[in-house]
C-alpha positions as CSV (number, residue, x, y, z in Angstrom):
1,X,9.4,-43.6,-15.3
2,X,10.5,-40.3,-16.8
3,X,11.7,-37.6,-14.3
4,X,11.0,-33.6,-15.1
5,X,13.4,-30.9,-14.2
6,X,12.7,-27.2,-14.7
7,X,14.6,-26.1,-17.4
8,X,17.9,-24.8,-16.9
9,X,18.9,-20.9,-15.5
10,X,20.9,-20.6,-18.8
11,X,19.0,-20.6,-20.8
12,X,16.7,-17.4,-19.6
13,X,18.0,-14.0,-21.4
14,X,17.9,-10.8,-19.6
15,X,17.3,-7.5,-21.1
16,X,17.3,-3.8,-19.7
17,X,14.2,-2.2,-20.1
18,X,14.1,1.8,-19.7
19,X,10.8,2.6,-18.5
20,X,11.6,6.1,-17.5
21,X,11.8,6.7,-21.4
22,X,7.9,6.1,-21.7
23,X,7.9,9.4,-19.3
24,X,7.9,12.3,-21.2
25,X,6.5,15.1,-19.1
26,X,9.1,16.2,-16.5
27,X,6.0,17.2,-13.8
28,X,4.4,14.0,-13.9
29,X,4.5,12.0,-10.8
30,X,3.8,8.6,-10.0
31,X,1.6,7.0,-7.6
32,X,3.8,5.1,-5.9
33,X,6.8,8.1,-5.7
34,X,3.5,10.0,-4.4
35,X,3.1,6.6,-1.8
36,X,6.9,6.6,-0.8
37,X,6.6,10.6,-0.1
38,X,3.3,10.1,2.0
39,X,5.2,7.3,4.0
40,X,8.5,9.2,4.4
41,X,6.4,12.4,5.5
42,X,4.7,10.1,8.1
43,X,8.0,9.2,9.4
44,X,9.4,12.3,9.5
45,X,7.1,13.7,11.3
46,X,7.3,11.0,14.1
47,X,11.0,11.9,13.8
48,X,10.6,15.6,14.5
49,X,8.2,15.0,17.2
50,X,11.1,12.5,18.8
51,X,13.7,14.6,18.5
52,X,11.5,17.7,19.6
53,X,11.6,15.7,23.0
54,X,14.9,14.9,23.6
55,X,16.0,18.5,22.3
56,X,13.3,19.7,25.3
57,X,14.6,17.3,27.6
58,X,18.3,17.9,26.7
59,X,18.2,21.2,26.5
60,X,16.2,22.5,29.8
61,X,15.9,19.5,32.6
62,X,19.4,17.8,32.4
63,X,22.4,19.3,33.9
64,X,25.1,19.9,30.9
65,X,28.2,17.2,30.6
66,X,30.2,16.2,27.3
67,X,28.0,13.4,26.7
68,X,24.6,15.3,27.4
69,X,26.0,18.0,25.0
70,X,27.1,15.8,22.2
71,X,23.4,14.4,22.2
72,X,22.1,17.9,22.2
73,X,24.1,18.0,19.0
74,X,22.9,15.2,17.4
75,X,19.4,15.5,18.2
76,X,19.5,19.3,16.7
77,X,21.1,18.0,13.7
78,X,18.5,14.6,13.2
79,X,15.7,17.3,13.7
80,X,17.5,19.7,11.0
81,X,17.4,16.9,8.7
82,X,14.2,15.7,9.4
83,X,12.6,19.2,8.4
84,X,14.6,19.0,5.3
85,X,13.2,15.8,4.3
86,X,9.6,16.7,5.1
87,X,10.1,19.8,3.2
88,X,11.6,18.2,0.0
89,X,8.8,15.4,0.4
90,X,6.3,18.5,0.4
91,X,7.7,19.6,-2.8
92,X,7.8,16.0,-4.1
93,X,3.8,16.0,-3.7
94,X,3.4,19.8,-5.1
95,X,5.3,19.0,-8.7
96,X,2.3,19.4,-11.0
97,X,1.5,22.8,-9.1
98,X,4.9,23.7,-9.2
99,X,5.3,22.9,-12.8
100,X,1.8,24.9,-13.5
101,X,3.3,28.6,-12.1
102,X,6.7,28.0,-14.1
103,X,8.7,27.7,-11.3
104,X,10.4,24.6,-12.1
105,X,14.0,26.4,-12.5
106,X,13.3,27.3,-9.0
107,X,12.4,23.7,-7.6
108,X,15.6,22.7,-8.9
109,X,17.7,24.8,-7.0
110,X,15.6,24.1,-4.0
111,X,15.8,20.8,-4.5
112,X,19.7,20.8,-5.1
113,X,20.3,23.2,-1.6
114,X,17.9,21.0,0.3
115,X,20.3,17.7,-0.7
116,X,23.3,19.8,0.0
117,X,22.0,20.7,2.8
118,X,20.6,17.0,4.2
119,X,24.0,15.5,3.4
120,X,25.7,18.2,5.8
121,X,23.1,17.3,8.7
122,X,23.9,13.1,8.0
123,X,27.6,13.7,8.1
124,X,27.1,16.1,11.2
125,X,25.1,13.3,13.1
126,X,28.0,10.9,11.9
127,X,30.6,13.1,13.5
128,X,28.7,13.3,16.7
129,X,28.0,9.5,17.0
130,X,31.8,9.2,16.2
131,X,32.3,11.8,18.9
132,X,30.4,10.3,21.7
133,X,32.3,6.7,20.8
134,X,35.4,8.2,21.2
135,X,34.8,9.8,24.3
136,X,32.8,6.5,25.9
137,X,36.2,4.5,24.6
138,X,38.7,7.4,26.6
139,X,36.1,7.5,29.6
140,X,37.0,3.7,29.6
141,X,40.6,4.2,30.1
């Protein structure tokens, strides 16, 4: 009787492969970055619409407290971010027409103040969440 065993992990070799070199235009996008962009558009505008609500809500039908307030916060800041990320998902999609007027110099910076900008607004909802912890911790005590 013989017995047959796949053959051994070792013995498979591993190499990097660059695909990105293939690439040489810098305007040419993908379908599936133009798929990922189409799905985070989709959720960012579910997000806006979210946080459109409870910034309505928070900010006209309940009565103001620390805890009401720091949600405001962090609602204005997820919705900030949000329209940040719709936008640069926008410009994502618009490359090739971007590239075709010769503004690519100016995509650039927009693309670099639009990540300056979006890590600001994550940090800021950190800080809030961080804030309302604390304060539901002292409320404890």
């Amino acid at each position: 009787e013989t017995i047959t065993t796949d053959p051994p992990l070792s013995n498979l070799t591993y190499k990097y492969v660059d695909y990105e070199e293939t690439i040489t235009d810098t305007c040419f996008v993908s379908l599936a970055l133009k798929a990922v962009a189409a799905v985070c558009m989709a959720i960012s505008l579910c997000g806006l619409v979210g946080n459109g609500l409870v910034l309505w809500f928070l900010g006209c039908q309940v009565k103001q407290n620390p805890s009401a307030t720091y949600a405001l916060y962090l609602a204005i800041a997820d919705f900030l971010l949000l329209l940040l990320l719709l936008l640069q998902m926008l410009a994502v999609l618009n490359i090739s027409l971007i590239c075709l007027s010769g503004l690519i110099s100016l995509y650039a910076q927009f693309v670099l103040a639009v990540n300056t900008l979006c890590e600001y607004f994550v940090l800021s909802s950190l800080a809030f969440l961080a804030a309302m912890s604390v304060e539901q911790c002292l409320a404890i005590f």
